[in-house]
C-alpha positions as CSV (number, residue, x, y, z in Angstrom):
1,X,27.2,5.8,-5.5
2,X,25.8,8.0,-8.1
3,X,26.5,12.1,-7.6
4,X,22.6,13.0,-8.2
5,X,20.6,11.2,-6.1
6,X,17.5,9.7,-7.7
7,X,19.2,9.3,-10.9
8,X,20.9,5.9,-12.7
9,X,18.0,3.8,-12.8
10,X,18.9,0.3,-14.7
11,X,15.5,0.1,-16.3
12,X,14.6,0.2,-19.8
13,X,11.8,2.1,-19.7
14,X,10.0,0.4,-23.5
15,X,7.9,3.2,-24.4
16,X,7.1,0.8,-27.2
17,X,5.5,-1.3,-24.8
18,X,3.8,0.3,-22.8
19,X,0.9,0.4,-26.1
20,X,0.9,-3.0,-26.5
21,X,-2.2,-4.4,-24.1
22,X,-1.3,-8.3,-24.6
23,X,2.6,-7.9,-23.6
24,X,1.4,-5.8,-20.3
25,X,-1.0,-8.5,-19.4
26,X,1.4,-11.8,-20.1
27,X,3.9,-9.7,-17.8
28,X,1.6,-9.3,-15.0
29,X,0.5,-13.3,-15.1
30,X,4.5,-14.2,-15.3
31,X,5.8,-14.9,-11.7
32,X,9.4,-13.4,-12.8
33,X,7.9,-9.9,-12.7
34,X,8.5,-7.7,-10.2
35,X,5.8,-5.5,-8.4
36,X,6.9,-2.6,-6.3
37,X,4.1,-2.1,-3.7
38,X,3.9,1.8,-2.7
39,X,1.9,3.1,0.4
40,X,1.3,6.5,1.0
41,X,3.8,7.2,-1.7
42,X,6.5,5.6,0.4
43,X,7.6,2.4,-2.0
44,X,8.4,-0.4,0.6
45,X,12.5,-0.9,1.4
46,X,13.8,-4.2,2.8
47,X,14.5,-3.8,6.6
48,X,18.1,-2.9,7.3
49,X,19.3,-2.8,3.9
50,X,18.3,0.2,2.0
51,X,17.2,-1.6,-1.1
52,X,13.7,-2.1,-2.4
53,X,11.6,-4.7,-1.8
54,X,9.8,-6.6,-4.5
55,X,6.7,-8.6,-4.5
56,X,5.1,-11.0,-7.3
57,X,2.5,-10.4,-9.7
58,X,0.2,-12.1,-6.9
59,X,0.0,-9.1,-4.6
60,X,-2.5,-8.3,-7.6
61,X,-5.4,-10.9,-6.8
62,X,-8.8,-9.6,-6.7
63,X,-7.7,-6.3,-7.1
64,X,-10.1,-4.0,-8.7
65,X,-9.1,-0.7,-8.4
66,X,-6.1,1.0,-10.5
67,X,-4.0,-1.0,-12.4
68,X,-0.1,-1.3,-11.6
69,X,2.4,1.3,-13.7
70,X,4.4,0.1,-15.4
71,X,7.9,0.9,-15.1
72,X,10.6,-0.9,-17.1
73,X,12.4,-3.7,-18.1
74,X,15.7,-5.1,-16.2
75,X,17.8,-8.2,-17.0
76,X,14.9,-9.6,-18.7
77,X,11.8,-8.8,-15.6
78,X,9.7,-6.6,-16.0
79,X,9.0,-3.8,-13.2
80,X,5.5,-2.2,-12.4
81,X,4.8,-0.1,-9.3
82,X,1.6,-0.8,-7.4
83,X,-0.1,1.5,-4.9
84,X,-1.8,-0.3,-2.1
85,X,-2.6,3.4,-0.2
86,X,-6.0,1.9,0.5
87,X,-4.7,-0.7,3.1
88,X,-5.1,0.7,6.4
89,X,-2.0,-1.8,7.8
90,X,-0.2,-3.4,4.7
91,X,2.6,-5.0,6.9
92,X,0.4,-7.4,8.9
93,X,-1.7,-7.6,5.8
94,X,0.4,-8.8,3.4
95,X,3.1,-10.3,6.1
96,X,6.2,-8.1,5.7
97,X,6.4,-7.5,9.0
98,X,9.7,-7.0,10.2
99,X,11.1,-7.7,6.6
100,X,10.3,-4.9,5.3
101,X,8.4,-1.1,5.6
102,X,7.7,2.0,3.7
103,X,10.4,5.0,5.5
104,X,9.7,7.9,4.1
105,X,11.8,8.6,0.6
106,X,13.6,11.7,2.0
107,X,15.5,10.2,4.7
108,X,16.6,6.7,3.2
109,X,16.9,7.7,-0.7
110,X,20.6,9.0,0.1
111,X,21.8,5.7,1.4
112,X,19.8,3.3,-0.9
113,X,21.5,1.9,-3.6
114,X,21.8,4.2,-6.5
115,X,19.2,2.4,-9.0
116,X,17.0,1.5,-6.3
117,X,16.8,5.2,-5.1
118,X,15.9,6.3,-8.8
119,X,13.6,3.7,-9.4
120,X,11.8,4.7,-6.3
121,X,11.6,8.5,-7.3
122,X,10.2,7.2,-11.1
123,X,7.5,4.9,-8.8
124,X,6.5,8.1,-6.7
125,X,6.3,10.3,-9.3
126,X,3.8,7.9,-11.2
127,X,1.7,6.7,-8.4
128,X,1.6,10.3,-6.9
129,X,0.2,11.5,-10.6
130,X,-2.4,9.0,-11.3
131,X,-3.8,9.8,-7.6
132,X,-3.8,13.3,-8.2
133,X,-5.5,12.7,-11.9
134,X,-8.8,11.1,-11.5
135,X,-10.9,13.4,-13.3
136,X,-10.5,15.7,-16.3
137,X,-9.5,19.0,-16.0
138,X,-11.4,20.2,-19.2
139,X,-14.9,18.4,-18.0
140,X,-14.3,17.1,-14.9
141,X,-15.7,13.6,-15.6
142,X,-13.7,10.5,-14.5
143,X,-10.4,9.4,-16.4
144,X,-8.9,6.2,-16.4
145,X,-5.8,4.6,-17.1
146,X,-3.8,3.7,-20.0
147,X,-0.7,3.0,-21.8
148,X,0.1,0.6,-19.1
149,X,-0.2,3.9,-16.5
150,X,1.8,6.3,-18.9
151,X,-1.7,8.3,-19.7
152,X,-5.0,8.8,-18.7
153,X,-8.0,9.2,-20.8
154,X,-11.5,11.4,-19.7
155,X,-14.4,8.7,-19.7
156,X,-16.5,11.5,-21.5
157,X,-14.7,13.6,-23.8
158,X,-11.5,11.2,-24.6
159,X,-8.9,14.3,-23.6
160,X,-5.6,12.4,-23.1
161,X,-3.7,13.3,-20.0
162,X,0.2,12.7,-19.3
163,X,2.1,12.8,-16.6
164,X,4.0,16.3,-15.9
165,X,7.2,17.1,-14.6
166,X,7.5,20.7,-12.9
167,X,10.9,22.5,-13.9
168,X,12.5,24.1,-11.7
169,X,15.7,26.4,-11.7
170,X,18.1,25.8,-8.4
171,X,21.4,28.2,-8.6
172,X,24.4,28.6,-7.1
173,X,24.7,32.4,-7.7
174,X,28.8,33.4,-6.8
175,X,30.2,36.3,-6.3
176,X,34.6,35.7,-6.9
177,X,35.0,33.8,-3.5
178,X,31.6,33.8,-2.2
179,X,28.4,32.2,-3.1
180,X,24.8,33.5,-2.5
181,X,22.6,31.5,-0.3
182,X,18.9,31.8,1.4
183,X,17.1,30.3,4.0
184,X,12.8,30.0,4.6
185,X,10.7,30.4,7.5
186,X,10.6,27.0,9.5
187,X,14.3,25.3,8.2
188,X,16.3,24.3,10.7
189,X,18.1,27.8,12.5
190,X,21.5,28.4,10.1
191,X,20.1,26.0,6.9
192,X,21.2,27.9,3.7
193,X,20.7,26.8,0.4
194,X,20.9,27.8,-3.1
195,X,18.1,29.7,-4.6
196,X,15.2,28.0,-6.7
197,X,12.0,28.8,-8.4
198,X,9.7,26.9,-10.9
199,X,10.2,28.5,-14.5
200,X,7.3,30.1,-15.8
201,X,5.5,30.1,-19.0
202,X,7.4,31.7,-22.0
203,X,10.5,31.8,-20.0
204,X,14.0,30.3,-21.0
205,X,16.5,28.1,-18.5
206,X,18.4,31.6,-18.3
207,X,16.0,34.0,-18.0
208,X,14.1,32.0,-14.9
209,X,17.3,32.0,-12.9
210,X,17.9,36.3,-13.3
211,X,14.4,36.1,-12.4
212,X,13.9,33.9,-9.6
213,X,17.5,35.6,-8.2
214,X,16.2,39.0,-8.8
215,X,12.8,38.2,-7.0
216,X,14.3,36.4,-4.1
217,X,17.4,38.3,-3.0
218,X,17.2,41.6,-5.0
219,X,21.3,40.3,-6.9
220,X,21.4,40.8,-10.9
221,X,22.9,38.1,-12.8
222,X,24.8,37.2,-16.0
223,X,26.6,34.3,-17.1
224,X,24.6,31.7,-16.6
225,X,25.1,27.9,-17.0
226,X,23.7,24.6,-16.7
227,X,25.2,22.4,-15.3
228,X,23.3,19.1,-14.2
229,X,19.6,17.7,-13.4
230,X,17.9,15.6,-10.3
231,X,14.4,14.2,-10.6
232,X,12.7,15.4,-7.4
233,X,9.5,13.7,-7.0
234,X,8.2,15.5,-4.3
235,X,5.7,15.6,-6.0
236,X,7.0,16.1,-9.5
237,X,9.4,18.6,-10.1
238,X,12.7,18.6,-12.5
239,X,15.4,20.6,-10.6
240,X,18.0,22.4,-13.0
241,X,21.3,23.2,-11.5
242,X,22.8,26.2,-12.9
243,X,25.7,28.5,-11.7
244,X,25.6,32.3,-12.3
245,X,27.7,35.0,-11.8
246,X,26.7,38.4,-9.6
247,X,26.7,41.9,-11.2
248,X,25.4,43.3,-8.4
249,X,25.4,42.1,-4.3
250,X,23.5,44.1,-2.1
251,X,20.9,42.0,-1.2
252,X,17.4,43.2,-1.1
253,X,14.7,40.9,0.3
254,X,11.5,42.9,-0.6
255,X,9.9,40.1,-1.9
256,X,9.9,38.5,1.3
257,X,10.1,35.1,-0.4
258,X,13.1,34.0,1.9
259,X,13.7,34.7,5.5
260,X,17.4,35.6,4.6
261,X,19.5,35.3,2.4
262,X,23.4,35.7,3.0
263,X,27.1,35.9,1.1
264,X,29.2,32.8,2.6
265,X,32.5,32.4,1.5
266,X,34.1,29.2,-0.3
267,X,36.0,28.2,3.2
268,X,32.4,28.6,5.1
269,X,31.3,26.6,2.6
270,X,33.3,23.7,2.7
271,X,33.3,23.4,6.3
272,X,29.6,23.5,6.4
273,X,29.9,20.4,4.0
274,X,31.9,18.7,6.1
275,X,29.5,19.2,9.3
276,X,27.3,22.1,10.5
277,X,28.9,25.0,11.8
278,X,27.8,28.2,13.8
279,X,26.7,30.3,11.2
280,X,25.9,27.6,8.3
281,X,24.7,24.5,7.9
282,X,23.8,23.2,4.2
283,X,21.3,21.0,2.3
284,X,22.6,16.9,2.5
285,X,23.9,14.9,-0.2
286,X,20.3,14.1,-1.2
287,X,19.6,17.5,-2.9
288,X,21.4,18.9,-5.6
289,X,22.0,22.3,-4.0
290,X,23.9,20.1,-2.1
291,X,26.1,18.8,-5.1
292,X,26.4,22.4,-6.6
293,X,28.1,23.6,-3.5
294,X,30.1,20.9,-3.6
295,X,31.4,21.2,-7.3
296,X,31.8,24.7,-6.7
297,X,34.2,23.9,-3.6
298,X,36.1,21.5,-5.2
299,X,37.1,24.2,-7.9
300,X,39.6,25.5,-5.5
């Protein structure tokens, strides 16, 4: 199972492709294609065994609305994700019924298989965008799609849209043998995590992490390193671990961005990670805050 979850999809993703109108339409006629059918943003996961559920190209008949995204090329098939949001009961409808179901990404994504689980985070992403992308932001008139779902174009003006991805900065901030971590209004009572906060414009990796740190918990920072990526489509951000070292630890929540925000120690930590305790419980193996504490425990 991969570390990040959502990451390790097997596709080939063909940018080259995705232009070429006549290979997109041969692939959706060819019955070896696979169509992932997405309700509500929820892609649909055979019943009991955590892996996605494909349909053929024939899920597409008489279909008028948006056209399928496509996703990528595996072992030869090619994959597209289809949003069928507008059935009001697509498991009697399309007779999956006790074969399948759409559970919602959060809670299954951990367990899936590891390709299946990025696959359905690329699927979300994309279906999620087009929804949200109907009309052009410069003149408001209707867009439509193209590049086999991998743009949008205004029906009045011809402003191309892509699809965005949202970067955000999550840190594990430590202090020698203790790490910094908050908690919002409405978690779960004793749920820490690390800090986060979307970069802003003009702003380096580095500089959004002493910010966001700064703003959140009043702690000054230096040192500070990258050190892996998750694809979080909820709806479309890019999380960016980093770890950084404190200059400073009183803690000052002025800001009032977090509830609280505490110093835990590596020992708290890792029993945390092995199962809630009293005074901490942390993020689960789905999020990366989850894999920084981790890594940083397993440095001892």
């Amino acid at each position: 199972m991969n570390e990040i979850v959502f990451s390790g999809s097997p596709l080939d993703r063909l940018d080259v492709r995705r232009r070429d109108p006549e290979w997109i339409a041969h692939q959706l006629t060819d019955d070896e294609t696979r169509i992932l059918p997405v309700w509500k943003l929820q892609p649909l996961v055979r019943t009991g065994q955590r892996r996605l559920a494909w349909a053929t190209p024939a899920i597409l008949d008489g279909h008028e609305g948006e056209p399928p995204v496509f996703l990528g090329v595996h072992e030869g098939r090619a994959h597209f994700a289809f949003d069928i949001s507008a059935s009001d009961t697509p498991l009697d409808e399309y007779g999956w019924a006790g074969v399948a179901g759409f559970p919602d990404l959060r809670a299954t994504a951990a367990t899936m298989e590891p390709g299946d689980a990025a696959i359905a985070a690329q699927a979300r992403h994309m279906i999620d965008w087009h929804a949200r992308h109907g009309f052009c932001p410069g003149c408001g008139e209707k867009t439509a799609s193209r590049e086999a779902g991998w743009s949008r174009r205004c029906t009045a003006c011809s402003a191309e849209h892509f699809p965005r991805t949202d970067p955000v900065v999550i840190m594990l901030v430590t202090d020698g043998d203790r790490c910094l971590l908050g908690r919002q209004r409405g978690w779960p009572a004793n749920m820490y995590s690390a800090l986060a906060g979307f970069v802003e414009g003009g702003e380096t990796i580095e500089e959004a992490v002493a910010r966001e740190t700064g703003e959140e918990a009043g702690i000054a920072v230096e040192d500070v390193r990258y050190t892996c990526s998750q694809p979080w489509p909820f709806p479309a951000s890019l999380m960016m671990g980093c770890r950084a070292r404190a200059t400073s630890t009183a803690i000052d929540l002025a800001s009032e961005e977090l509830e609280h925000a505490d110093w835990f120690t590596r020992d708290e930590a890792r029993a945390a990670l092995a199962a809630p305790t009293g005074r901490l419980m942390v993020p689960p193996a789905l999020a990366i805050a989850h894999v920084l504490l981790r890594r940083w425990v397993d440095e001892a």
